[in-house]
N, C-alpha and C positions, 0 to 999 in steps of 0.2 A: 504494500500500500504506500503510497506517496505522501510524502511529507504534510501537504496539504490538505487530502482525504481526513488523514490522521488527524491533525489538527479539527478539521470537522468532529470526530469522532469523539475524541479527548475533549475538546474545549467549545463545542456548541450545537452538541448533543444529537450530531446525526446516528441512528439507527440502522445499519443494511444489516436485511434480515433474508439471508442467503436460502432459505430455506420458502421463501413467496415470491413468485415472478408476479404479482399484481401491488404489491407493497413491500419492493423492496426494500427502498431507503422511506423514510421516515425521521421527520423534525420540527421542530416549533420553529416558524419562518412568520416574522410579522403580526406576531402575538395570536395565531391560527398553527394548529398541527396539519401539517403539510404528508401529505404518501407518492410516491413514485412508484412506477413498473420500472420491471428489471432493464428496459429499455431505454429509460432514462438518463440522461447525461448532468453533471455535474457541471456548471457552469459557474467560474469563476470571474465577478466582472473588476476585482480590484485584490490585489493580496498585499499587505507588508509585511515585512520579516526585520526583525532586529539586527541588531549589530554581528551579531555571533551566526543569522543567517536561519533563525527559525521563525518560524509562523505567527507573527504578532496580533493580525487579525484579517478576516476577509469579510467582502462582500459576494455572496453566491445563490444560487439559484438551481432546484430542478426542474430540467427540461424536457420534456418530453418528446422522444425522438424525431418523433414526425414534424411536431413547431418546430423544431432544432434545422430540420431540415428546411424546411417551408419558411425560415425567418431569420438563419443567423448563416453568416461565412465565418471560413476558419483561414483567417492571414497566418501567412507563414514568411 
Protein backbone atom coordinates (compact mmCIF):
# COMPACT_ATOMS: atom_id res chain seq x y z
CA UNK A 1 0.00 0.00 0.00
CA UNK A 2 1.38 3.47 -0.75
CA UNK A 3 2.27 5.95 1.56
CA UNK A 4 -0.72 7.97 1.00
CA UNK A 5 -3.52 5.03 0.91
CA UNK A 6 -1.90 4.50 4.30
CA UNK A 7 -2.13 7.80 5.59
CA UNK A 8 -5.95 7.47 4.60
CA UNK A 9 -6.20 4.45 6.58
CA UNK A 10 -4.02 5.44 9.68
CA UNK A 11 -5.17 9.11 9.97
CA UNK A 12 -8.79 9.64 8.22
CA UNK A 13 -10.33 6.71 8.67
CA UNK A 14 -10.79 5.08 5.21
CA UNK A 15 -12.11 1.45 5.54
CA UNK A 16 -11.39 -1.04 2.28
CA UNK A 17 -13.11 -3.85 3.00
CA UNK A 18 -11.60 -6.56 0.67
CA UNK A 19 -13.97 -9.00 1.22
CA UNK A 20 -17.39 -6.44 -0.67
CA UNK A 21 -16.94 -5.50 -4.40
CA UNK A 22 -20.13 -3.07 -3.75
CA UNK A 23 -18.40 -1.30 -0.51
CA UNK A 24 -15.30 -1.60 -0.69
CA UNK A 25 -13.77 1.52 0.68
CA UNK A 26 -15.72 3.31 3.15
CA UNK A 27 -15.23 6.94 5.09
CA UNK A 28 -16.62 9.90 6.70
CA UNK A 29 -16.16 12.58 3.76
CA UNK A 30 -17.86 15.97 4.54
CA UNK A 31 -19.47 15.10 7.63
CA UNK A 32 -21.67 12.09 5.55
CA UNK A 33 -20.39 8.36 5.52
CA UNK A 34 -19.37 7.90 2.06
CA UNK A 35 -19.01 3.64 0.26
CA UNK A 36 -17.29 2.91 -2.85
CA UNK A 37 -17.23 -0.23 -5.26
CA UNK A 38 -14.39 -2.12 -5.79
CA UNK A 39 -14.20 -0.12 -8.97
CA UNK A 40 -13.44 2.90 -7.58
CA UNK A 41 -10.52 5.05 -7.68
CA UNK A 42 -8.96 7.10 -5.04
CA UNK A 43 -8.56 10.44 -6.05
CA UNK A 44 -6.17 12.80 -4.73
CA UNK A 45 -6.65 16.52 -5.40
CA UNK A 46 -3.95 18.01 -3.03
CA UNK A 47 -1.38 16.08 -0.64
CA UNK A 48 1.53 17.68 1.78
CA UNK A 49 4.13 15.97 3.26
CA UNK A 50 6.41 17.32 5.93
CA UNK A 51 9.90 17.89 6.13
CA UNK A 52 11.06 14.26 6.68
CA UNK A 53 8.79 13.57 3.54
CA UNK A 54 5.44 11.81 5.14
CA UNK A 55 1.98 12.49 4.71
CA UNK A 56 0.84 15.71 6.60
CA UNK A 57 -2.57 15.93 5.01
CA UNK A 58 -4.79 15.48 1.83
CA UNK A 59 -7.44 16.50 0.02
CA UNK A 60 -9.34 13.27 -1.73
CA UNK A 61 -12.09 11.82 -3.04
CA UNK A 62 -13.91 8.53 -4.37
CA UNK A 63 -14.49 8.14 -7.61
CA UNK A 64 -16.39 6.04 -9.34
CA UNK A 65 -14.81 4.53 -12.23
CA UNK A 66 -17.08 5.35 -14.95
CA UNK A 67 -17.38 9.44 -13.73
CA UNK A 68 -13.55 8.82 -13.57
CA UNK A 69 -13.64 8.13 -16.98
CA UNK A 70 -16.47 10.28 -18.35
CA UNK A 71 -14.84 13.52 -16.23
CA UNK A 72 -11.30 13.43 -15.29
CA UNK A 73 -7.66 13.14 -17.42
CA UNK A 74 -4.76 11.62 -16.07
CA UNK A 75 -1.57 14.29 -17.02
CA UNK A 76 1.56 12.69 -17.03
Amino acid sequence: MCPEVSFLVEKKGLIIDKASSDRRYTAELWGTTEVAAEDALIVFYSISYDEMGNVNDCDWNFVGRSEFNRMYSILS
